[in-house]
C-alpha positions in Angstrom: 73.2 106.4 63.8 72.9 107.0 67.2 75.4 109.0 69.9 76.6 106.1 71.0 77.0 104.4 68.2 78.9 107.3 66.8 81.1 107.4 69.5 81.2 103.8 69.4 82.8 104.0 66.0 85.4 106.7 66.7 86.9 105.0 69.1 87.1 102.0 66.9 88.6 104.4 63.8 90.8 106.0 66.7 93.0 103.4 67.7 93.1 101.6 64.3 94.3 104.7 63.2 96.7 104.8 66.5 98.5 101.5 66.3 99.1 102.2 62.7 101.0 105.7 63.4 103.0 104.3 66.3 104.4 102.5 63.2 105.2 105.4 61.2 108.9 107.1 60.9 110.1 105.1 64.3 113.6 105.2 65.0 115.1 102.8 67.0 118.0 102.6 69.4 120.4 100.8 67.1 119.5 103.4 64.1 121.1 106.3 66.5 124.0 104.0 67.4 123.8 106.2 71.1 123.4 102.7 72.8 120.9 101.2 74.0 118.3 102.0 77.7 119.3 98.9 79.5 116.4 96.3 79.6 115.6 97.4 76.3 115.7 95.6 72.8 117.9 97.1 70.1 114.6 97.7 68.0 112.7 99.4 70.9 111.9 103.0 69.8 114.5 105.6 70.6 111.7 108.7 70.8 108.2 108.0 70.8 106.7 111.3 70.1 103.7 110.2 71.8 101.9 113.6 71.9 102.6 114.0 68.5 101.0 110.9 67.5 98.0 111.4 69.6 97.5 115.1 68.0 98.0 113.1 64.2 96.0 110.3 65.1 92.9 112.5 66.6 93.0 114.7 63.1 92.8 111.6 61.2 90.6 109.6 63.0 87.8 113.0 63.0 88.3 112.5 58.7 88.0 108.9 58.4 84.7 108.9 60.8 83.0 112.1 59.5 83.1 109.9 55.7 82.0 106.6 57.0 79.4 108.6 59.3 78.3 110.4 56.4 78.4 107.3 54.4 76.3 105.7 57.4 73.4 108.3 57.7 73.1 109.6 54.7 73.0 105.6 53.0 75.5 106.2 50.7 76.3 102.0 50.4 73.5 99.7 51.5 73.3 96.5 52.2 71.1 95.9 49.0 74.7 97.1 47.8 77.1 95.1 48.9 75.0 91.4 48.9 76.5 89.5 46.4 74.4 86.4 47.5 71.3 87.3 46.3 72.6 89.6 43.3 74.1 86.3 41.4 70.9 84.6 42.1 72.1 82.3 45.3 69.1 83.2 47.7 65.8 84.9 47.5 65.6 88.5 47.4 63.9 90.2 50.5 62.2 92.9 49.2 
């Protein structure tokens, strides 16, 4: 795997990872019952804790890439691995 590539794939793991924690322990402006920012839906967040989620996010995202990278150079899974086609006999094997 090349630089880019890795980079490539951090950034891919990095904002998966991001849009699944902006989900994570939100509470919204009804749930505090302070009222609600006008312009705003009920079920807009109250307090993002955006820096917080970043921080989080980075961590995670640095795990979840160093085991796929590993996975990736080291050829943990193959391709060979993974094609069913040819393994149930459905194509010719390219060996």
């Amino acid at each position: 795997m090349g630089v880019v590539t890795g980079i490539v794939l951090y950034a891919i793991i990095w904002f998966m990872t991001f849009l699944v924690a902006l989900q994570v322990r939100v509470t919204t402006q009804d749930d505090i019952g302070k009222g609600r920012v006008a312009g705003t839906h009920g079920s807009a967040p109250a307090e993002t804790h955006l820096r917080a989620r970043v921080i989080w996010t980075s961590g995670v995202a640095a795990v979840l890439w160093s085991v796929i990278a590993a996975i990736i150079v080291f050829d943990l899974i193959t391709l060979e691995d993974i094609d069913l086609f040819t393994r149930f006999g459905l194509g010719s094997s390219a060996r």
